[in-house]
C-alpha positions as CSV (number, residue, x, y, z in Angstrom):
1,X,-21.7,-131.9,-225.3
2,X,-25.0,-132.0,-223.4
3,X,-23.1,-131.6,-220.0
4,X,-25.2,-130.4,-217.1
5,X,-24.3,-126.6,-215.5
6,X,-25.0,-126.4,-212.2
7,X,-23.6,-122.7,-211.8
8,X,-22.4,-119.8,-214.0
9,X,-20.2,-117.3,-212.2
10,X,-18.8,-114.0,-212.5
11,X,-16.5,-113.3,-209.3
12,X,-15.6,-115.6,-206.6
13,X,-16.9,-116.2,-202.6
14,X,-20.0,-115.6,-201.7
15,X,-23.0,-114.4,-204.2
16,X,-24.1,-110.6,-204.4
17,X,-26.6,-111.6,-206.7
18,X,-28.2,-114.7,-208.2
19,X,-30.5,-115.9,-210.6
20,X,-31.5,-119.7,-211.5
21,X,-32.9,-119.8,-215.0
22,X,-35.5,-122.9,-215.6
23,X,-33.1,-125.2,-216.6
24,X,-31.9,-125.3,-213.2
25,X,-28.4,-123.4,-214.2
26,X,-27.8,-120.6,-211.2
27,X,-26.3,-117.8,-212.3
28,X,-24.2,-115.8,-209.9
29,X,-22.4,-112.6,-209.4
30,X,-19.7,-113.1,-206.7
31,X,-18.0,-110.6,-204.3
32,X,-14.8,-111.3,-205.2
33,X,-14.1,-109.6,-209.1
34,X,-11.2,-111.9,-209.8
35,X,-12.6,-114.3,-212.7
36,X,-15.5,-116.7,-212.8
37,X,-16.4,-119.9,-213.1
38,X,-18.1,-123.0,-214.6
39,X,-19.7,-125.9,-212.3
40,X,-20.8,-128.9,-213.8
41,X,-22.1,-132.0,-212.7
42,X,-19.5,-134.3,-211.6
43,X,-19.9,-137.3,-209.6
44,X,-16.3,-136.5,-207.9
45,X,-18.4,-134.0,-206.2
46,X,-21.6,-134.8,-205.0
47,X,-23.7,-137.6,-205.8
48,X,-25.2,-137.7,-208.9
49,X,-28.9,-139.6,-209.6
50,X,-29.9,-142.5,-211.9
51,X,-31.6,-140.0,-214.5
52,X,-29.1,-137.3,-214.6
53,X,-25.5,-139.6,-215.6
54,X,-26.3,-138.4,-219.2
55,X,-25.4,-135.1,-218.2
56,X,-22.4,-135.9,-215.7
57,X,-19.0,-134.4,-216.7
58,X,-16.7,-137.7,-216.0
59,X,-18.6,-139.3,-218.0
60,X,-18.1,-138.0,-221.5
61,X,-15.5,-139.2,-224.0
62,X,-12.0,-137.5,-223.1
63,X,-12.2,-136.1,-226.1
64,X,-15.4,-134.0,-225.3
65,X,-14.3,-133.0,-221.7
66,X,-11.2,-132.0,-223.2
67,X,-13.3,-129.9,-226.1
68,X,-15.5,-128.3,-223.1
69,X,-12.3,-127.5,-221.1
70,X,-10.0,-125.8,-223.8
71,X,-13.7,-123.8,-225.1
72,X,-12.6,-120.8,-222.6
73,X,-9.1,-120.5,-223.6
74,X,-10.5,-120.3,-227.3
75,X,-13.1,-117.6,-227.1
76,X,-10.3,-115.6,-225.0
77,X,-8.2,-115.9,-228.4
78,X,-11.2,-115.1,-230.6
79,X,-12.2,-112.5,-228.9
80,X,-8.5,-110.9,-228.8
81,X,-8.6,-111.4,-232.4
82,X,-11.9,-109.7,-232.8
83,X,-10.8,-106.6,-231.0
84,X,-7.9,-106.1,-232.8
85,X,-9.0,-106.0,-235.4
86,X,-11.8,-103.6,-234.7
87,X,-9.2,-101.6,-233.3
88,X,-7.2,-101.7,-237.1
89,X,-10.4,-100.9,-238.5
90,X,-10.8,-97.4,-236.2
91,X,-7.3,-96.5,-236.5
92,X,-4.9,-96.1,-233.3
93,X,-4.0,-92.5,-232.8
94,X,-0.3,-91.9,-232.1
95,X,2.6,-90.1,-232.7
96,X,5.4,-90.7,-235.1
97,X,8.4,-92.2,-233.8
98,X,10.7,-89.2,-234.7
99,X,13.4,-88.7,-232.5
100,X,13.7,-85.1,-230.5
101,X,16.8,-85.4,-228.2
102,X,19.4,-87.8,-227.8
103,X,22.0,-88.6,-224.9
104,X,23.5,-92.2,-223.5
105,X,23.3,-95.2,-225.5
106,X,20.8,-93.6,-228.3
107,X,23.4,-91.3,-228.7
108,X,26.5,-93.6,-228.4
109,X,24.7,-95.4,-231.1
110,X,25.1,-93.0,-233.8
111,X,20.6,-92.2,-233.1
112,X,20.1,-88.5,-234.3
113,X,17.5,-85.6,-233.8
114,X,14.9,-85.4,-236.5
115,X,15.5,-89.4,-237.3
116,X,12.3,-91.5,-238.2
117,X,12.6,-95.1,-236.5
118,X,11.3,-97.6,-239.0
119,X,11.9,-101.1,-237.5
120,X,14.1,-101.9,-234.3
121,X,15.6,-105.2,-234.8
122,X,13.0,-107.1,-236.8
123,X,10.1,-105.0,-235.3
124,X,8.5,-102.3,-237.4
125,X,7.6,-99.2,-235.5
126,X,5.2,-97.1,-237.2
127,X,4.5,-95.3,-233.9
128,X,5.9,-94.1,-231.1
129,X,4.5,-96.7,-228.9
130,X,5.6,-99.3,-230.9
131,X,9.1,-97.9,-231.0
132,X,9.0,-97.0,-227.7
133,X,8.1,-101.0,-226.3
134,X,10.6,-102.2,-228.9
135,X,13.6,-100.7,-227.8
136,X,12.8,-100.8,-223.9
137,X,12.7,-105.1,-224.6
138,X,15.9,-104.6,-226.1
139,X,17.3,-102.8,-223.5
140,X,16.5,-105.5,-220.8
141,X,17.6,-108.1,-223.7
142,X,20.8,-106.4,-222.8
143,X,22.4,-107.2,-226.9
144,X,23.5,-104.7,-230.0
145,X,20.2,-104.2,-231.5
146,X,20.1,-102.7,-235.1
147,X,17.8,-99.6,-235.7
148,X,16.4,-98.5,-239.0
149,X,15.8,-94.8,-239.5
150,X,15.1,-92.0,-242.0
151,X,17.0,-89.6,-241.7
152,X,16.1,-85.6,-241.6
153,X,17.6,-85.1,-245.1
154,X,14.9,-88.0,-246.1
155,X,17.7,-90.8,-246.6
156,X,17.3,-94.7,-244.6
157,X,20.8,-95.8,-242.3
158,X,21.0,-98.3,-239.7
159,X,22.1,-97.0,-236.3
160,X,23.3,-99.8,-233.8
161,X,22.7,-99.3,-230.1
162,X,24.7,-101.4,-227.7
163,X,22.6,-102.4,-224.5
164,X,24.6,-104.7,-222.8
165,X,25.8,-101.8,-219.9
166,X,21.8,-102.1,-219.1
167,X,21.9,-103.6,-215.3
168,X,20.0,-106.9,-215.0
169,X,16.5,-106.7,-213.9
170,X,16.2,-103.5,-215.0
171,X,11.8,-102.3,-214.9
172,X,10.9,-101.1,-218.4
173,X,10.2,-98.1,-217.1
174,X,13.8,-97.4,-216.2
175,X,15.0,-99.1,-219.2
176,X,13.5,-96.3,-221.4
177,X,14.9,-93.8,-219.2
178,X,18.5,-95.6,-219.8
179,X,17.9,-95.5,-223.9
180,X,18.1,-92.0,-223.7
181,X,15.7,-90.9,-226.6
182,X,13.3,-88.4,-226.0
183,X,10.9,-88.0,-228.8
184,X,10.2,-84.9,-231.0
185,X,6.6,-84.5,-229.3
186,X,7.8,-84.5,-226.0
187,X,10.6,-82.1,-226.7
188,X,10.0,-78.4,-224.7
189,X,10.8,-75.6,-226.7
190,X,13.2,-73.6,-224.7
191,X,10.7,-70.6,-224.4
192,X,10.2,-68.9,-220.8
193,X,7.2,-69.0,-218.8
194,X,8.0,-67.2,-216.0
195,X,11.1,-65.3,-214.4
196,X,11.8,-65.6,-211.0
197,X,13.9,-63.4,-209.1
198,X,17.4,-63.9,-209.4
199,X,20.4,-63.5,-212.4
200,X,17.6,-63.2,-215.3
201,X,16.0,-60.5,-213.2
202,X,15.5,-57.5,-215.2
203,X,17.1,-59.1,-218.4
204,X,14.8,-61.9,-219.9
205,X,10.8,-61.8,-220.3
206,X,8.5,-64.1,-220.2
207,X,7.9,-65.2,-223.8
208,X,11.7,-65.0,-224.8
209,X,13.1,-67.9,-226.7
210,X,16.8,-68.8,-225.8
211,X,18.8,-69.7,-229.1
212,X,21.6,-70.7,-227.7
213,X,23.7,-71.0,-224.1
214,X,28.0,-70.6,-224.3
215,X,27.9,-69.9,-227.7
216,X,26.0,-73.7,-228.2
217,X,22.8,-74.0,-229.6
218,X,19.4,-74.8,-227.6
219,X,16.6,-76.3,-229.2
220,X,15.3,-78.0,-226.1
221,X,14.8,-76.9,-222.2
222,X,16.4,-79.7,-220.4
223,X,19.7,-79.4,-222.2
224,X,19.9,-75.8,-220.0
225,X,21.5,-77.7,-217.2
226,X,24.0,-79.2,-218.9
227,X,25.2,-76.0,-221.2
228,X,25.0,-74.0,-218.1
229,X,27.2,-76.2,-215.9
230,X,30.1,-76.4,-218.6
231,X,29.5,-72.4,-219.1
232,X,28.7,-71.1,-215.4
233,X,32.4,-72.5,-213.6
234,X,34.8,-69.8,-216.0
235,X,32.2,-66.7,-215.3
236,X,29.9,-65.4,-216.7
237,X,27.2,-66.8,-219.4
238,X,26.7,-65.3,-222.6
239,X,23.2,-66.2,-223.5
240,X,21.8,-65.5,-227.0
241,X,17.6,-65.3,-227.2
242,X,15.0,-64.2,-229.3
243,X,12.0,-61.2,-228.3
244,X,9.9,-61.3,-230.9
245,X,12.1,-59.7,-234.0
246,X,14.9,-58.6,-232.4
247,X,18.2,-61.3,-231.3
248,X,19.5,-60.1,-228.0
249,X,22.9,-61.1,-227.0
250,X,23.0,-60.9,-223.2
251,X,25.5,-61.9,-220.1
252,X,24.5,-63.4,-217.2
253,X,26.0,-65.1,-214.1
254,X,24.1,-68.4,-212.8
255,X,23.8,-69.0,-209.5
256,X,25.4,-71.9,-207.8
257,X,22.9,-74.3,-205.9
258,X,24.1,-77.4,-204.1
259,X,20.8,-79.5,-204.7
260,X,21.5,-83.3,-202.8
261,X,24.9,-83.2,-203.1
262,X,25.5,-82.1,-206.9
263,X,26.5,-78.9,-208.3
264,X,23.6,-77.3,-210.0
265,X,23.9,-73.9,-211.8
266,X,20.4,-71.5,-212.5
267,X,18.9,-68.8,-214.0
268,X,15.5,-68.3,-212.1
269,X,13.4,-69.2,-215.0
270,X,10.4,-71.5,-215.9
271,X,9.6,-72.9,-218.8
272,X,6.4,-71.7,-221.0
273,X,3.9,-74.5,-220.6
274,X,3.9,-76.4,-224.2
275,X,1.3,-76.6,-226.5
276,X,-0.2,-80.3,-226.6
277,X,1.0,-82.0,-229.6
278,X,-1.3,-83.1,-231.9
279,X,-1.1,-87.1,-233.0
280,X,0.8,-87.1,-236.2
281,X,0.7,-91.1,-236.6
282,X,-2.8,-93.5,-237.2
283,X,-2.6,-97.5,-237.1
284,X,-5.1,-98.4,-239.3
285,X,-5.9,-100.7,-241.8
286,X,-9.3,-101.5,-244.1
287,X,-11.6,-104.3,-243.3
288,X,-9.6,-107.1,-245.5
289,X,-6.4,-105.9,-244.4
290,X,-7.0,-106.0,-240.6
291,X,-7.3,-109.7,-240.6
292,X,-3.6,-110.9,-241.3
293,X,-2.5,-107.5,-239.0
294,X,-4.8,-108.7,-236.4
295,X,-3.0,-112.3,-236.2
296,X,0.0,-111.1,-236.6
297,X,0.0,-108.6,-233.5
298,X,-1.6,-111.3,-231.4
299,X,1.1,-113.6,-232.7
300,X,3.4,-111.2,-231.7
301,X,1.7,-110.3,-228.4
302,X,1.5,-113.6,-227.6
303,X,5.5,-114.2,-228.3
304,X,6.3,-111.5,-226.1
305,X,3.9,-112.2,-223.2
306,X,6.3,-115.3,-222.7
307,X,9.2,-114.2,-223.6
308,X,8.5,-111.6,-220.5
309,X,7.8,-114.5,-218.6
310,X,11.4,-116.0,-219.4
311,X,13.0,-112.8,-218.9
312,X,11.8,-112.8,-215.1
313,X,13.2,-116.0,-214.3
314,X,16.5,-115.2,-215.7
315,X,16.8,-111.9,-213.9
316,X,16.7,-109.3,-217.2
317,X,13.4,-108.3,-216.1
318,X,12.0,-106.7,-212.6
319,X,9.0,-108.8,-211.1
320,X,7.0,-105.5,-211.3
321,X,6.8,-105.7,-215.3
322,X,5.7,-109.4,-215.1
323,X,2.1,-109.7,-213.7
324,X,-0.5,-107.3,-212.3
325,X,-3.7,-107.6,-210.1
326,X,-6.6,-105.6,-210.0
327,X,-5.6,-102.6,-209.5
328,X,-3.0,-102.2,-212.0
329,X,-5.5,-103.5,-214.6
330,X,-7.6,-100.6,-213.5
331,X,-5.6,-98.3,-213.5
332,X,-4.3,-99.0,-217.0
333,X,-7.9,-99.5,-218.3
334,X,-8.3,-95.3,-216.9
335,X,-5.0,-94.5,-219.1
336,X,-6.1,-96.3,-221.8
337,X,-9.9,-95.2,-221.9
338,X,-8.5,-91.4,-221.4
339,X,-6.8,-92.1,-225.0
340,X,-9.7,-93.1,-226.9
341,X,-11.7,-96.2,-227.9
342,X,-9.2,-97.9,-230.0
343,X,-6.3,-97.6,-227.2
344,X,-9.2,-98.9,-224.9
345,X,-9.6,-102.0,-227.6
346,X,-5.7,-102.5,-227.4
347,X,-6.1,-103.1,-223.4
348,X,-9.1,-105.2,-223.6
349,X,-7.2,-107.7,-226.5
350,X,-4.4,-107.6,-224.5
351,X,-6.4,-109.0,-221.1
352,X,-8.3,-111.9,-223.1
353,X,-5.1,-112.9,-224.4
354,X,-3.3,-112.6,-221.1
355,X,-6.0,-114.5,-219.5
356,X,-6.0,-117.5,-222.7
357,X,-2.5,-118.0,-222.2
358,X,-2.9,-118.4,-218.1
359,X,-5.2,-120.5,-218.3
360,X,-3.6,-122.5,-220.5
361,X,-0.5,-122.9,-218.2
362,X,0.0,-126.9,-217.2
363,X,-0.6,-126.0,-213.9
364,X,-3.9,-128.0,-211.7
365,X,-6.5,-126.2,-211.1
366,X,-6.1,-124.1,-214.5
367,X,-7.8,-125.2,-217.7
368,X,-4.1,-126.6,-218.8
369,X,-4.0,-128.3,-215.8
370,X,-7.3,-130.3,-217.0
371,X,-6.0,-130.9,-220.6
372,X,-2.8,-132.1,-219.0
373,X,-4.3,-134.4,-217.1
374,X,-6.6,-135.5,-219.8
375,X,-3.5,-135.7,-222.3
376,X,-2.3,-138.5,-219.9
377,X,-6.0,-140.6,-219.8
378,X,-5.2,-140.4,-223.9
379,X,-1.8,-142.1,-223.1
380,X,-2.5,-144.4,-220.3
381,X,-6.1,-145.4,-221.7
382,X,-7.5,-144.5,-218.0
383,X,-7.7,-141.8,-215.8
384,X,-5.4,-140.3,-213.0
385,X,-6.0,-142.1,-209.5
386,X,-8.3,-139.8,-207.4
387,X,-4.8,-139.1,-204.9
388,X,-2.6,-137.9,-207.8
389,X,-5.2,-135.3,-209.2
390,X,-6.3,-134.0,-205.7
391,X,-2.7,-133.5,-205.1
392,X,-1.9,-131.9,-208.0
393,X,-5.0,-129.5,-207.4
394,X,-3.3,-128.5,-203.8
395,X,-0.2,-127.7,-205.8
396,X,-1.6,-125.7,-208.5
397,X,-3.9,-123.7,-205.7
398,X,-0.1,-123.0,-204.3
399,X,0.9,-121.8,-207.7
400,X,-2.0,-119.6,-208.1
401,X,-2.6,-118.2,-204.8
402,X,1.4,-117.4,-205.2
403,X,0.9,-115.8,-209.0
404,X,-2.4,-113.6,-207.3
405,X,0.3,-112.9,-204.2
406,X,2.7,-111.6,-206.9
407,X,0.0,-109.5,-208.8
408,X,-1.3,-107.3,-205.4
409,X,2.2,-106.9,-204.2
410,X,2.8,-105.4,-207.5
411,X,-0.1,-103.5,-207.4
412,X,0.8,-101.7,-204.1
413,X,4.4,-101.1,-205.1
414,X,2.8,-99.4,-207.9
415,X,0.5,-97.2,-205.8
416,X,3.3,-96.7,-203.4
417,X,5.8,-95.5,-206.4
């Protein structure tokens, strides 16, 4: 729009580094890695000369500042949309969302081991992490959600699982806890690792698979604490396991451990490391394809980013889950990376959009802030007073100092926890 720039910079405060091309544009690295900045010529600022109002910001039409002002929020969209769907075209490794174990309100809701989630509520879940994020919202959404499965003998049902026990402002972390669905690849096969001196003593090996615990089945190590305190209080345990061929049927007597204030029963024996489990699960689709998937993930991205934002202020969510700073993005960016370049795409999509959709908040100071007060030049046919927009700026600097506030104190809780 043939608008001067003064100064292009990535970072905040002081310069590390600078350059100033021969067009007279500066560009700058600054010290503090929070965002950049664009400074244009503006007569609000500094005094501008004779020769170079043609290039002052002020004054262009309100329909090019406006243009030049929402351009950042729109390559932030493009380029979530870009990675996307490069990530598509890649493919997403993950698991399936089969279900291993279930207890609480997965089980309460009818959820089985060996079922395939399909969709939870009007969400398809073709992976675990989809799954996974889908139910933990409708946990904190506290409702009866609908969840569509295939079951083990290859048929489709709908289980319904009743959240509304979930406490308000419960993290998503603990949420998932709560659901009480543990998936197929995370199940441990009850096979021991070690015995340590105690009841197994001179009765199980290393390597031995227990089959079942009181005459009940085991398919999975952490149900052992549970079979073992309903067995261990009348005497003691028969305990059925497997040494390579053979099935041994064997007695032993638990030891009783008071462990912070609860009764706790044990055996003196580790579980056998697991095996890693191999992805069973791509997201992927070809080039065509990944264009409608692509907008519709960052539609639905984009839904959820402020329906977090809603659940905050009402109390369903915990102010951890809402924003994070630096660190948090870092340390999410090392998780991500670790899991290959397509999860590493996922992240980066997920920061432009994040950062679109700030910026696009009404508040001063913001790139919203602008077309806000820009939307009102439209109405009034003239410009906000010089006193109104400097005092929105101090308010919006409030707001955002308060949001950056938010996202280090989250950060440390999160190194802290």
């Amino acid at each position: 729009c043939g608008v001067k720039v003064q100064r292009f910079s990535v970072g905040f405060g002081r310069p590390i580094w600078s350059r100033t091309a021969r067009d007279g544009t500066e560009y700058v690295i600054g010290w503090l890695p929070l965002g950049g900045y664009v400074k244009m010529l503006d007569r609000r600022e500094a005094e501008v000369r004779e020769q170079d109002l043609a290039q002052e910001f002020t004054g262009k039409p309100v329909g090019q500042r406006m243009a030049i002002v929402a351009a950042g929020p729109v390559v932030n969209l493009l380029l979530c949309f870009a990675l996307l769907w490069l990530m598509f075209l890649i493919g997403r490794p993950d698991h399936a969302p089969v279900v291993g174990r279930v207890q609480g309100i997965a089980a309460e809701g009818g959820l089985q081991a060996g079922d395939r989630m399909l969709a939870v509520g009007d969400r398809a879940t073709p992976t675990w992490t989809e799954a996974s994020f889908a139910l933990a919202v409708a946990a904190i959404d506290r409702g009866v959600t609908p969840v569509r499965v295939r079951t083990a003998d290859g048929g489709e049902a709908t289980r319904q699982l009743d959240f509304s026990g979930v406490p308000m402002g419960e993290d998503l972390r603990d949420a998932l806890g709560r659901i009480g669905v543990v998936p197929a690849h995370a199940v441990t096969p009850p096979v021991i690792g070690t015995v340590q001196e105690g009841p197994a003593t001179g009765l199980l090996r290393p390597g031995d698979r227990i089959l079942a615990v009181g005459g009940t089945p085991v398919t999975d190590w952490l149900e052992l604490p549970g079979l073992l305190a309903r067995a261990a209080p009348a005497g003691p345990v028969p305990v059925r396991v497997a040494r390579g061929a053979e099935t041994l049927d064997l007695t032993l007597q638990p030891t009783r451990i008071e462990d912070r204030g609860r009764t706790v029963w044990r055996l003196g024996i580790v579980a056998q490391a697991p095996d890693a489990v191999p992805m069973d699960a791509v997201l992927r689709y070809g080039p065509v394809a990944a264009v409608p998937a692509a907008f519709a993930e960052m539609r639905h991205q984009t839904t959820e980013l402020f329906r977090m934002v809603g659940r905050a202020f009402t109390g369903h969510l915990a102010l951890q889950d809402t924003v994070s700073g630096p660190i948090g993005i870092a340390r999410a960016a090392k998780a991500y990376a670790d899991r290959g370049l397509a999860w590493y795409l996922t992240l980066l999509a997920a920061l432009s959009l994040s950062i679109a959709i700030l910026n696009l908040l009404p508040i001063p100071v913001l790139d919203g802030g602008h077309l806000l007060y820009y939307l009102i030049e439209l109405v009034k046919g003239r410009p906000l007073s010089d006193g109104a927009m400097a005092a929105g700026q101090y308010v919006g600097l409030a707001l955002l100092l308060g949001l950056m506030g938010l996202a280090f104190y989250n950060d440390l809780q999160g190194l802290i926890r």
